[in-house]
N, C-alpha and C positions, 0 to 999 in steps of 0.2 A: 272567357272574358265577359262581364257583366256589361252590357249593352246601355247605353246612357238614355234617358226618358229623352223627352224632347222639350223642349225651354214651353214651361208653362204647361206640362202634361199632369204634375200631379192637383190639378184643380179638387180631390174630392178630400185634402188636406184641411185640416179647419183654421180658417184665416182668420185671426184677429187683427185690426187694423184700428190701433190707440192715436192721436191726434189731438195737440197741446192747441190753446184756443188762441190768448195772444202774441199777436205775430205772425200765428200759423194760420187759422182761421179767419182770423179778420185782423184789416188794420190800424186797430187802438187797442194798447195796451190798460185800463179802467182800472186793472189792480193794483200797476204803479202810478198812475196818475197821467198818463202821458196818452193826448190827442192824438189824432190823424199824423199829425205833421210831425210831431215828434218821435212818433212811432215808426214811421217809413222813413224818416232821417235816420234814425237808430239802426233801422232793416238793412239799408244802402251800402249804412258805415263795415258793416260786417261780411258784405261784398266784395269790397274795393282792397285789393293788396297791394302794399309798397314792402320797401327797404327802408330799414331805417342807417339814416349816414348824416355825417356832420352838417349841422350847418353852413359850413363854407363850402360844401358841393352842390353841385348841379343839380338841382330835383323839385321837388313840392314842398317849401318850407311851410312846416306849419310854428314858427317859434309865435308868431305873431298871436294866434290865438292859445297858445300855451299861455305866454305872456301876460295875454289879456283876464286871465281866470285869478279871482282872489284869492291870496293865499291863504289854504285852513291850517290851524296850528291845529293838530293833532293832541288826543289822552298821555299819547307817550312822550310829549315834545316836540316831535318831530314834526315838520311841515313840507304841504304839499299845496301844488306842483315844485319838488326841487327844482333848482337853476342847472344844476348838470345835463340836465334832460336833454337827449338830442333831438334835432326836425327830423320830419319823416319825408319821405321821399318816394313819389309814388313810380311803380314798376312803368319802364316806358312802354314795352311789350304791352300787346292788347288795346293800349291808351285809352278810350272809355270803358271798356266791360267790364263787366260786375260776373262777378263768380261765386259758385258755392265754395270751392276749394282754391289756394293759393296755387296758380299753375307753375311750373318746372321751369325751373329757368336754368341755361349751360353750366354756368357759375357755382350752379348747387348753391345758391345764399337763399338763408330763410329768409322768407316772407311773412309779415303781419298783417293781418286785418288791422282797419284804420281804427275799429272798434278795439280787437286786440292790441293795438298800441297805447293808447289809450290809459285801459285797463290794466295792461303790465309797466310799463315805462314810466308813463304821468302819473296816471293816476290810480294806485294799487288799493285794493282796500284792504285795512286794518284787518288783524285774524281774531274775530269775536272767541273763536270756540277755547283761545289760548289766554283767554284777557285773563280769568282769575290768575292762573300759574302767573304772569307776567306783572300781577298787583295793580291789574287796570279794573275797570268799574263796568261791566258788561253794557249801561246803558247808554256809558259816557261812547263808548267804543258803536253801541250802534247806529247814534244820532250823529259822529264821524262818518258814519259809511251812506249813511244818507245824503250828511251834506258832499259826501266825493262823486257820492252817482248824481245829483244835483251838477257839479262841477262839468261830471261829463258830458252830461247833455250839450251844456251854455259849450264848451270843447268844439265840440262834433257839429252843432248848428252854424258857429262860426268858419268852420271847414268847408260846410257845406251850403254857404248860402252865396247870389250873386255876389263876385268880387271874393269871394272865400279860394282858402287855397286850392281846395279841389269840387270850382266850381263849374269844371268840364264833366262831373259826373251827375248834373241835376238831371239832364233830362231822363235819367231815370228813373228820379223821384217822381218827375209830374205823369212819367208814364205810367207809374204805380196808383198814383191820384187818378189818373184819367182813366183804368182799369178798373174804381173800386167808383167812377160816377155811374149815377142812376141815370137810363134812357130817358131824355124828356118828357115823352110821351107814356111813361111809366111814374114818373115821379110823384103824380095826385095820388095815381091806387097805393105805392108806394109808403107816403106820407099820411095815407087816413087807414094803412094797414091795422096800426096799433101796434106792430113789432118795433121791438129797439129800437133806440139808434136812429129809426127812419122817419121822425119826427119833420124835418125840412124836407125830409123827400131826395137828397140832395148826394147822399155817399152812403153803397151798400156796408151792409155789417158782416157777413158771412162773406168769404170770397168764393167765387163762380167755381173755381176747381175743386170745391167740396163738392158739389152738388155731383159735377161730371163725377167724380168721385164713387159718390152712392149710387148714381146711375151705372155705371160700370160694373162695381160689383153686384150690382142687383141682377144684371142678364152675364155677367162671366164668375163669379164667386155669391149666389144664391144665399147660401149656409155661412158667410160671412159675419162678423159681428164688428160694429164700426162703438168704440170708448172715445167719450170726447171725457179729456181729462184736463183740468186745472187748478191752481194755487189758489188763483179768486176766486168771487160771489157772482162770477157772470153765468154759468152754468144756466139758470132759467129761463137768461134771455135766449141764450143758444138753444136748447132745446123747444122753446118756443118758434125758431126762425126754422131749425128743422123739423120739426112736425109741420110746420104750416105748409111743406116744400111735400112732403111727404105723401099731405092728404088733397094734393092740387092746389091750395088754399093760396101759394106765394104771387104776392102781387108781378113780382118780376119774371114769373115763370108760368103767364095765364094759360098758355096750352102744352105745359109742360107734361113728364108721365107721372103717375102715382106711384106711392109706395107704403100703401097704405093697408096692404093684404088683402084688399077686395078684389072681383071678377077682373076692376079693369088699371089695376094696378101692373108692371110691367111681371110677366112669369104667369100673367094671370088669365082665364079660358077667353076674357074678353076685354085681353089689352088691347090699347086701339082703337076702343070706344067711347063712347062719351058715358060718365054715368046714367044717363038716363036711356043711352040705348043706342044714339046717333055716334058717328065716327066724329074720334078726337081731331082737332086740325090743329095745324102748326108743327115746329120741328121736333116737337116733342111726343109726337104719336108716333105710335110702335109701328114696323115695315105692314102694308098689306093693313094699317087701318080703315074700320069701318067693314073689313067683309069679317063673314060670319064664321064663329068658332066650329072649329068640328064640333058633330053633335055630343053630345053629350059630357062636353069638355066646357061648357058657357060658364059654369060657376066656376072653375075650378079656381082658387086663390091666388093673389100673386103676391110677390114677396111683401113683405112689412119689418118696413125700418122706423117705423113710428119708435120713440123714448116716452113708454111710459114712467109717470111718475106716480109715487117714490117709490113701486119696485124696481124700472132700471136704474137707481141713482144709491149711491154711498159716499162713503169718504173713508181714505185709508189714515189709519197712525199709526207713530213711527215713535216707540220709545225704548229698543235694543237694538243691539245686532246682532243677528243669528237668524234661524231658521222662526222663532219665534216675537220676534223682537217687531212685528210688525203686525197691525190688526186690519179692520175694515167693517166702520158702523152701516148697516144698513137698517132695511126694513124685512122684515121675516115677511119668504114668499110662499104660496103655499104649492102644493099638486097642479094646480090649474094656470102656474104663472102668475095670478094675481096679488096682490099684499094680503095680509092673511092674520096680522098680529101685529104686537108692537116692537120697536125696534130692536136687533141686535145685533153684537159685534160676534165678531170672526177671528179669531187669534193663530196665526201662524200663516206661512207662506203657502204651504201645503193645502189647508184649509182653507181658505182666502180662494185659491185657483179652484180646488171644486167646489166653492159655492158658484164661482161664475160659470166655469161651464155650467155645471145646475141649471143657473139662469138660461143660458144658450140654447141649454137642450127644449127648455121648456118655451124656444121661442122668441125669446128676446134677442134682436137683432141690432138694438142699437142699446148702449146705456150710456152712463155718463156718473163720474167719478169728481170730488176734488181731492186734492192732494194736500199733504203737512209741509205748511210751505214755512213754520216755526223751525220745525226739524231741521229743512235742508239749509236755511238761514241761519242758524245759531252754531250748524257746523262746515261754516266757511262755504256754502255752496258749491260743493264738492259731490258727484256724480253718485256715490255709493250711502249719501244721504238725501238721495233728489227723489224723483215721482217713481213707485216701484212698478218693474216690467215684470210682471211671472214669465219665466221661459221655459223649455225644457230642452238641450241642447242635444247633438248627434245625430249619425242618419239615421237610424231609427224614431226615434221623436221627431225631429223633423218631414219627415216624410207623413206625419199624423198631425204636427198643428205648427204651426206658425203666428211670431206674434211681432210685429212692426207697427214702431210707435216714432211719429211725426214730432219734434220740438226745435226752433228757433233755435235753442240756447243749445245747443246740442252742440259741442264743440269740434274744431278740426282735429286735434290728438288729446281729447279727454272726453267723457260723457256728459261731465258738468252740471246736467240738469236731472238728467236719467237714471235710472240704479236698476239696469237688467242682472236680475236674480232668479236662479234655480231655483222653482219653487218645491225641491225635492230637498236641497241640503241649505237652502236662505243663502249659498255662497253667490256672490257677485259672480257675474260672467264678466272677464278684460274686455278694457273697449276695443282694444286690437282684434278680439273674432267680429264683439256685436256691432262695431260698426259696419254699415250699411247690408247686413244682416238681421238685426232686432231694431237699429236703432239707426235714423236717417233725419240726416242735417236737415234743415227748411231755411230758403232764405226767399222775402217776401216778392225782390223784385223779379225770381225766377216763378213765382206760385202764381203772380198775374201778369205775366210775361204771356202767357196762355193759360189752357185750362185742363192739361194732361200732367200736371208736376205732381200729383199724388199718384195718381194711377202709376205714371212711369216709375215712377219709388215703388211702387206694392210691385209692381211687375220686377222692376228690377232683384229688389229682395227675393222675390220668389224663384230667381234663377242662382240665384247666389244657393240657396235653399236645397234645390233641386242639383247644383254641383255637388254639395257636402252629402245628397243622400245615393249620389251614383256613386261617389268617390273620388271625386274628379275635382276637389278642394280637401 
């Protein structure tokens, strides 16, 4: 009988660890237009599970704010929010908590997110990708689906604001606010940083459990590679705010560790010191800083999660489906890791995956991707045209690389946002294995709730991982 590893023994597997930005990394969404506040109302909404049941019963009527929403007359005639629409009714079980998943109830009756009710019940959107077949006007159809996501917000703010029907669930919006303020006493360096966002000084951009994050795999998964991937144009602030964290530079993290691949970076012969030679202080020096490296170990590197740019950085497209049906522009790198010529594309799923290892081998520890967010939009936003995962599935493969990728939209029984694909055959992997295997939900009030919600995902994953290559899933 094959003997089972131990949870977390095969660490010398090559971890990829992909991580969608809004929602997931910070709390403003910039690519749909949506603030602080709208953004973490949206996060909350998709925590909170009820039952949906008549109006005339006992529960959380939301008619009032149904009600209140103008009605849009739709391309095909039709109008929304219809009047049939029933209130929703939130589960009494639990009575404030917020969840990643709908919890079990006796009854076996499904459960919706208040976001998922929303979305299927109120208010559906129109299916762009069928408009011609159905002799509608693709753009009539998409400035419809705008104004319903418009609708849903004004929805969902009125649910959730004092006096709103489910206004027993705030304080865990303001506790999400109060997790993403900047310390007082940080907020001048903060504010004359010149990073994003941190202009007032006033509300962090990156959330804290990134950072733990990097810190973690830098001293327990070393040979890691962290993909920050997204639809929008925020990509150079992000990679701005992790370089600065990277190279010591972050204002909110002055005696934090480096990761910068120098002596005193963490992994490195003289982490725990200060760059100039003095012991680092604060909680972010390595055990035992300040004394002296064995000999002859002073230089030796520590890990570097620095994103260079525009070697670690591309952008995938998506115009088939198949093994080939998908590309990825970058910049030609050369022997040395460094950029090396001018730009080129990558065609196929196959190819795509060894140019990134490529990049990996050669070093690059951190890169950063956007994604064809035309693509996954024009076909219904539907999971097997979302942001592509290369995988490669089995206990053999697995036991050799792993690859878990963080996104919001990640749904409870769909992928929605994700498209984990074999990059051997282009076939989709079912969400039924890749969830919380390849692919793991994020929901914002549990990421600043504390600052272990990634790491426990990559850990978790990693046991799921480590079942399927004993045999033991």
């Amino acid at each position: 009988m094959r003997m089972a590893a131990a949870v977390g023994s095969l660490t010398t597997r090559r971890l990829w660890v992909h991580l969608d930005v809004n929602k997931t990394l910070i709390g403003v969404d910039p690519a749909s237009g949506q603030d602080v506040h709208t953004a973490l109302v949206g996060s909350l909404g998709k925590c909170v599970f009820g039952r949906v049941r008549d109006r005339s019963e006992h529960g959380c009527d939301l008619s009032e704010a149904i009600d209140s929403i103008p009605r849009l007359s739709l391309p095909d005639g039709s109008e929304l929010p219809s009047k049939e629409r029933k209130g929703f009714r939130f589960l009494a079980e639990g009575e404030d908590s917020v969840a990643l998943e709908p919890p079990a109830v006796a009854d076996g009756a499904t459960l919706h997110s208040l976001v998922g009710f929303l979305e299927r019940e109120v208010l559906p959107y129109m299916e762009e990708a069928s408009a011609d077949a159905r002799g509608l006007v693709r753009s009539e159809v998409r400035a419809a689906n705008e104004a319903i996501k418009t609708a849903r917000r004004a929805a969902l703010d009125l649910v959730l604001r004092p006096g709103g029907a489910a206004a027993r669930f705030l304080p865990h919006l303001q506790a999400m606010k109060d997790a993403l303020a900047v310390p007082p006493a940080l907020a001048p360096a903060y504010a004359a940083s010149g990073l994003s966002h941190a202009a007032d000084g006033s509300l962090r951009f990156l959330c804290p459990a990134y950072f733990t994050l990097l810190q973690w795999l830098a001293r327990n998964r070393p040979e890691s590679t962290v993909v920050i991937r997204t639809f929008g144009t925020d990509l150079p602030e992000v990679v701005a705010e992790h370089n600065a964290f990277c190279e010591g530079r972050h204002p909110l993290y002055p005696s934090g560790p480096r990761l910068d691949g120098s002596p005193f970076a963490i992994g490195g012969g003289s982490e725990g010191r200060g760059a100039t030679g003095g012991p680092a202080a604060g909680p972010g020096a390595g055990a035992g800083a300040g004394a002296a490296p064995p000999e002859g170990e002073a230089g030796r590197p520590g890990v570097d999660f620095r994103l260079r740019c525009p070697e670690g950085t591309g952008a995938m497209l998506r115009f088939a489906d198949g093994p080939m049906g998908t590309a990825m522009s970058t910049v030609r790198v050369g022997a040395e890791g460094k950029g090396a010529g001018p730009a080129q594309v990558v065609v196929g799923t196959a190819a795509i995956h060894e140019e990134l290892e490529r990049r990996r081998a050669l070093g690059m520890r951190a890169m950063g991707i956007q994604d064809h967010y035309r693509w996954w939009k024009s076909h219904d936003e539907v999971g097997e045209a979302g942001k592509v995962l290369l995988v490669k599935d089995g206990p053999a493969a697995l036991s050799e690389e792993l690859s878990v990728f963080f996104d919001d939209n990640i749904g409870g029984h769909r992928a929605k946002i994700v498209d984990a694909r074999d990059y051997t055959t282009g076939e989709p992997v079912p969400f039924s294995r890749s969830k919380g295997l390849f692919l793991r939900k994020v929901a914002m009030p549990l990421v600043l709730k504390g600052d272990s919600f990634f790491v426990d995902g990559v850990r978790d994953a990693e046991r799921r991982a480590d079942a399927i290559v004993n045999g033991e899933a």
